[in-house]
N, C-alpha and C positions, 0 to 999 in steps of 0.2 A: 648356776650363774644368775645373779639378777640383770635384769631387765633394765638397758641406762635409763637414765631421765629425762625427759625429751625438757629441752630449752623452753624460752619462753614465747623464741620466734615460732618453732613448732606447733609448740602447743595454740597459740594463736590461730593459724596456718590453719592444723586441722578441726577448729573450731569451726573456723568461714566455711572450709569445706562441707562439714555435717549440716551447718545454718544451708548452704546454698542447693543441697541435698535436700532438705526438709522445703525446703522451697518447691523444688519440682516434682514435691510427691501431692500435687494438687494440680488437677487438670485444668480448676480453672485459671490457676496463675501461669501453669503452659499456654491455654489458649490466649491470655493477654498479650504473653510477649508474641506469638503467634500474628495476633492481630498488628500490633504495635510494627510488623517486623514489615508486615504486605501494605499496612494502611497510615501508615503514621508519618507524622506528629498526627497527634489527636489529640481534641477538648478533652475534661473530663466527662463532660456528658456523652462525646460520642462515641469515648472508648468505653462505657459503660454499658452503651444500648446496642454498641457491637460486641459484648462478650456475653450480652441476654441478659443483662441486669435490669427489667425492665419498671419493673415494679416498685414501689416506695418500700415495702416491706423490703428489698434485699438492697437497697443500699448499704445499708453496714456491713452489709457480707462482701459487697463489691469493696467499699471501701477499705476493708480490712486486708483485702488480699493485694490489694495497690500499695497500701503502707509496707508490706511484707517486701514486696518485688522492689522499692523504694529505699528500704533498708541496707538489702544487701546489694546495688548499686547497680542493679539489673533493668532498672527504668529509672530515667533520668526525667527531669519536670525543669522547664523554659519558665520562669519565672516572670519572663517580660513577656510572654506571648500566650502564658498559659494553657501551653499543648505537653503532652509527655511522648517522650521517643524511649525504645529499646536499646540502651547502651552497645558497645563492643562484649563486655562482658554477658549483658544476657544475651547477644548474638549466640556466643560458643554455648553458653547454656543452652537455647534451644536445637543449636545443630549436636549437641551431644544427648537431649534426650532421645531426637530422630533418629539417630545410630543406635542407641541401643533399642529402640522400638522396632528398629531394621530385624536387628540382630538377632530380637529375644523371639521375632517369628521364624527365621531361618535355623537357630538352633530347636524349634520345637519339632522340627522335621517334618510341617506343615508344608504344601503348596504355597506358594505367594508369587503377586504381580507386581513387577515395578508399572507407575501406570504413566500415561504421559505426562500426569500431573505432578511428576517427579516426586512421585509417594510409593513406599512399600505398603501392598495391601494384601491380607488375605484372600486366596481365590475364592470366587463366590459364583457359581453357576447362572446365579437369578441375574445378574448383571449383563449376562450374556442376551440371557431373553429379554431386558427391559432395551437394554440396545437395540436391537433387532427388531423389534416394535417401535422404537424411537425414530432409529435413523434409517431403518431398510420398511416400514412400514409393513413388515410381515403378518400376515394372520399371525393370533394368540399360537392358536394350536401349531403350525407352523416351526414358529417361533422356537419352542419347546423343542418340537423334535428336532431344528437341526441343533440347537444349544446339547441336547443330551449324544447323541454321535459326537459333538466337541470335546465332548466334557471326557466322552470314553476314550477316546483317542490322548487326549492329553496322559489319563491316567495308564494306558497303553505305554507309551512312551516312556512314562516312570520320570517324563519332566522335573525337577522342583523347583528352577528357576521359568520366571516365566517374564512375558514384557506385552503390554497392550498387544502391540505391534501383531506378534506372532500368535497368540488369539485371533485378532483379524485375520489373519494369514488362510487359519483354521477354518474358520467361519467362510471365506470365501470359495475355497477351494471344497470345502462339504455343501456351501451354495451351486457351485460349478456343477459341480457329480449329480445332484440332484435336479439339473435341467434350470434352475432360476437366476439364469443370467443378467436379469435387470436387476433384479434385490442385488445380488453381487457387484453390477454396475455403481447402485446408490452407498454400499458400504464398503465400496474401495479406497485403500487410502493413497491421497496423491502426493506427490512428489517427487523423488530425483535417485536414484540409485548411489548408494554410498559411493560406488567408481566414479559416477560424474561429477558429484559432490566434490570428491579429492580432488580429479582436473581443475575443476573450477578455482579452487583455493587454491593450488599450484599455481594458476595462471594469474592471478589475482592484481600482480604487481605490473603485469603487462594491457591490462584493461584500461580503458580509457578513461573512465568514473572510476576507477579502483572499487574498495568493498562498496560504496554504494551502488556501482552499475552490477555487480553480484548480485547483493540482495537483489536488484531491480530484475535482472535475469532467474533467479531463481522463483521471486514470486508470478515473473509472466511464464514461466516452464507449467507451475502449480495450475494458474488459472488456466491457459490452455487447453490443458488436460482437461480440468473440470469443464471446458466448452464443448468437446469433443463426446465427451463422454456421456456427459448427463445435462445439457442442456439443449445442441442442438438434436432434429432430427435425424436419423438414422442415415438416410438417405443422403443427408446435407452432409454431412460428418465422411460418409464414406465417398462423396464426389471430391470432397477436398485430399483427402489423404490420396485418392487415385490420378488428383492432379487437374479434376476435370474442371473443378470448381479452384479457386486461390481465395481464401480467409485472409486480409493483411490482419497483424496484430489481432490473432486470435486471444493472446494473454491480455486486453484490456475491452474486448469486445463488452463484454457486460458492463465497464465501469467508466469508460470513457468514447466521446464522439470523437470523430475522426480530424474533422477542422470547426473552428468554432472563428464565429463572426461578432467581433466587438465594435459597438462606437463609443473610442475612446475617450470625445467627447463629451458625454455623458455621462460614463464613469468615474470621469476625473472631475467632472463639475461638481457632481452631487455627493462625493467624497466614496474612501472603500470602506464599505459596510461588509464587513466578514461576519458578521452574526456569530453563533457559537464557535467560527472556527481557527485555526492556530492563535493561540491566546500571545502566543510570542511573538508575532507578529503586529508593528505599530499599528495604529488606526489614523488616517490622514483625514483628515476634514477637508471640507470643499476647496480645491485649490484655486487662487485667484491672480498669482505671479507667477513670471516666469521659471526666476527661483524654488517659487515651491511645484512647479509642472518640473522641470527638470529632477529636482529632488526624488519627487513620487514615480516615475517613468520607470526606472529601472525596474523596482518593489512591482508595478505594477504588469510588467512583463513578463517577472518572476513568475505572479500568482497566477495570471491567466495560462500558461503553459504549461502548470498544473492540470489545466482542465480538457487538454484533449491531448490524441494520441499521436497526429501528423501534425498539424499546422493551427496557429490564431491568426486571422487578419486581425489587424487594428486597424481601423477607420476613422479618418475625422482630425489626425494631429494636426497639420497646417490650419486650417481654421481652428481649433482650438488655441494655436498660439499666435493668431493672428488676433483674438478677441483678447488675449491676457496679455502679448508682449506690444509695448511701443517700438521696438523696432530690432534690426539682426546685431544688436553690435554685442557683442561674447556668448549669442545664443547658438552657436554654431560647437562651441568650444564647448557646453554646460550639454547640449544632446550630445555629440562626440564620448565624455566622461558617462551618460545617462546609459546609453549602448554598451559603453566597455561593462561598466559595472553588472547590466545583468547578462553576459555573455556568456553566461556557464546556465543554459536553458538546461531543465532535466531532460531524462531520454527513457518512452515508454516504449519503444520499440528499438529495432534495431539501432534505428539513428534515432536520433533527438527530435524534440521539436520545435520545427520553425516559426516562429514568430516574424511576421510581415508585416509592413507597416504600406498600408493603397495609399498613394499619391493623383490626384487627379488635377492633370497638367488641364491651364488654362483659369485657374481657381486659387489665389493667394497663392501669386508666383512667388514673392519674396519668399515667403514662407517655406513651399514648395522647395523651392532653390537653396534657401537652408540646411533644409534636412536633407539633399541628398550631399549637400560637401560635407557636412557632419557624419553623412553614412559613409562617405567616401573614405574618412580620417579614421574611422572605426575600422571600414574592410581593409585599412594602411597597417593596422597592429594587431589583427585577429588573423592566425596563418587560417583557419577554418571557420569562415561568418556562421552564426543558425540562426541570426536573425538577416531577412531580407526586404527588398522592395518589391513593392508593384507599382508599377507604373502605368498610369490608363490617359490614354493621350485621345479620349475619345471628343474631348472640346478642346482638346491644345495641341500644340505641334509639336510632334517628337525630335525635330531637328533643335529643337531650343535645348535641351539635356541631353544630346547622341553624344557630345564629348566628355560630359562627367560619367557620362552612363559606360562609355568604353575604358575610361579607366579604375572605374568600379570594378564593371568585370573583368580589368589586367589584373587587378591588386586580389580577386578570386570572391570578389563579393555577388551576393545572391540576386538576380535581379530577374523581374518577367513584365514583359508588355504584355499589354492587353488594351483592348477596345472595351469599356463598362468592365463591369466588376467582374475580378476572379481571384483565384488564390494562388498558390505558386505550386498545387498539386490542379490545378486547373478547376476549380469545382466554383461557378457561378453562387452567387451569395443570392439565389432567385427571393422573389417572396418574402424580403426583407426590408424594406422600405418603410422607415418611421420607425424600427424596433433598434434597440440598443444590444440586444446581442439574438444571436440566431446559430443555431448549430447543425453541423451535417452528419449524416450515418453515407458513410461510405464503405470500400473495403473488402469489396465482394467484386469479381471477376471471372469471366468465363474464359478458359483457355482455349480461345481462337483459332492460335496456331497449329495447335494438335489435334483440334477440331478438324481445318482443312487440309493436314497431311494425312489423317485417317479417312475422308472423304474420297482423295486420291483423285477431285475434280468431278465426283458425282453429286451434283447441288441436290438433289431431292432427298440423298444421306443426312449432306449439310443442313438443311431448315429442319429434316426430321429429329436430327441428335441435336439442334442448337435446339428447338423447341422442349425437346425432354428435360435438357440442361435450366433453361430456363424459370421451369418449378421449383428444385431446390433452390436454385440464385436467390428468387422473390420469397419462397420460403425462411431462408434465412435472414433477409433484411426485414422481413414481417416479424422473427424471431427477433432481431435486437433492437429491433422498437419498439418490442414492447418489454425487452430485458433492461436498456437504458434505464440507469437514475435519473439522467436529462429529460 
């Protein structure tokens, strides 16, 4: 029987196909779209000195394989902007060389790793060891031998699938057996057990932040662990887990201070300078009206509670709008809207963080007077405030605000007297005077209580075990002063 005649659609069809074929039998037109797929839009310059074209000599080579990818419609070029991206079609081109790259090591009946890098790799033993000299800091020799006990065991097993993961697995448990529990401390991997994982995302819709307080919970589970484990002292680490000691907010202990002391004043004059950071984020210039302080108020509550883990005082608003406004007539209403708007403070710990704003009665009462009927009309439509007041009646009479101040806290708003400065977690802003911002390491606590039940009313127990407790305490807070980015 003859062979029909394929159409003209066909014959077409399997044309492209064999062109787009002959395409990816070059590694450098793989690597292009490769790059184009992680790093792109790109110049042409800089997709050239990213695929190692670097030389004047191999520009026509670069060139020539860009024309080819160009062709069959696997890289597209921005005419107005002069950048090239990786179409949809050379998308599936590259996810279908990776499959068969996958496939053509599994059908060889070779070993292979899936790695974290969500790449199929051949197993390679010497990775084992550069690891292990990399991140557990083992001796060479070392190194070696427990990589080869891994290596036997794996072949033992008659594994063929393999995954970083369960390498590490290997690795630690032959670090175990062999007595070197700190190398095994430094190359353990942290995280969360697939079971808690699932909870977590089950419960997800029940969460208060939904997936972002997840995420937010899962990366403070991560860091935690890593504080526990391999950052603080032995002895620090093991008074807290036994209770003797209390870590607040072990998950941001290295990355954030506890309460941070701002003059808001000063911030807002000399405008917010974020230097390299969130690019998406406006840039305000020095604000001069009330308009633009109300405007910026919010944004600027936002960012500051980013930066610690319990509480920000803000210092300084009544005089700040006593020198920009001429006087209260709708600035009551423009802070009321400034509060609502950034009411959704993020939360690095259990709860959120409070943002407080010091009032010091007796110092631009109008002012003063302002912003708590504005904070009042905020804690009227906020079922749960997280931002609050302080109130320091250390030159003013506290009878002059006892009646907004009591139906502040009817309406469930946040409020703390004080005599001079403090925060609304109690922590004096000492040693601050003239600086525009100042921060506290807190966080660390002796368990008192179960100190004097174990005492049983024998004080010379009590000073002897509070004394003991004492070292890890100061140990620790010596440890995250000098772990602080701050």
């Amino acid at each position: 029987m003859e062979e029909p005649k394929k159409g003209p659609v066909m014959q077409s069809t399997s044309r492209r196909v064999r062109m787009i074929f002959s395409v990816m039998a070059s590694p450098n037109r793989i690597d292009i779209l490769r790059i184009l797929n992680s790093k792109g839009p790109l110049t042409y310059s800089e997709l050239k000195s990213l695929a190692g074209f670097r030389s004047k000599k191999e520009s026509g080579k670069f060139a020539y394989h860009l024309r080819k990818l160009l062709r069959q419609s696997l890289v597209a070029l921005n005419k107005s902007e002069r950048r090239y991206t990786i179409t949809n079609l050379g998308k599936l081109v590259l996810s279908l060389a990776r499959q068969i790259e996958e496939r053509s090591i599994i059908e060889s009946g070779k070993m292979y790793v899936r790695t974290s890098h969500e790449t199929i790799e051949e197993f390679n033993s010497h990775r084992i060891v550069q690891s292990l000299i990399r991140e557990g800091s083992l001796p060479s020799e070392l190194a070696q031998k427990i990589t080869e006990e891994v290596e036997n065991r794996i072949y033992k097993y008659q594994t063929t699938y393999l995954t970083g993961s369960l390498i590490r697995e290997m690795v630690n448990s032959v670090l175990l057996e062999h007595g070197h529990e700190e190398y095994r401390n430094k190359l353990a991997r942290l995280g969360l057990p697939p079971y808690d994982i699932q909870a977590m995302l089950s419960s997800v819709d029940d969460m208060d932040s939904g997936a972002e307080g997840l995420l937010s919970r899962t990366g403070r589970e991560v860091f935690a662990e890593h504080l526990l484990i391999n950052i603080l002292p032995k002895d620090v680490a093991d008074s807290h887990l036994a209770g003797d000691l209390h870590i607040a907010n072990p998950g941001t202990w290295s990355l954030l201070p506890d309460t941070l002391f701002v003059n808001l004043r000063e911030v807002m004059e000399e405008g917010l300078d974020l230097g390299g950071k969130l690019f998406g984020a406006s840039r305000i210039p020095s604000i001069k009206t009330p308009d633009g302080l109300s405007a910026a108020l919010s944004m600027v509550i936002m960012l500051v509670s980013r930066e610690a883990s319990r509480e920000v005082i803000l210092d300084g608003l009544a005089p700040l709008l006593a020198r920009h406004a001429k006087g209260t007539t709708g600035l009551e209403e423009r802070l009321a809207g400034a509060l609502s708007a950034a009411s959704v403070v993020p939360r690095h710990g259990s709860d959120p963080v409070t943002v407080s704003f010091r009032l010091q009665l007796g110092t631009e009462p109008k002012m003063v007077s302002a912003v708590i009927r504005a904070y009042k009309e905020y804690a009227r439509i906020t079922p749960v405030p997280r931002i609050g007041l302080v109130i320091d009646h250390e030159k003013g009479k506290l009878s002059d605000v006892t009646a907004e101040l009591s139906e502040i806290i009817s309406a469930g708003g946040r409020v703390v007297i004080s005599r001079g400065g403090a925060s609304y977690a109690g922590s004096p802003p000492g040693g601050t005077k003239g600086q525009s911002l100042s921060v506290h390491l807190e966080s660390v606590s002796v368990n008192l209580p179960r100190l004097a039940l174990e005492s049983n009313k024998d004080e010379t127990y009590f000073r002897a075990r509070l004394a003991l407790l004492m070292k890890p305490a100061l140990s620790a807070m010596a440890m995250r002063k000098k772990e602080s980015p701050t």
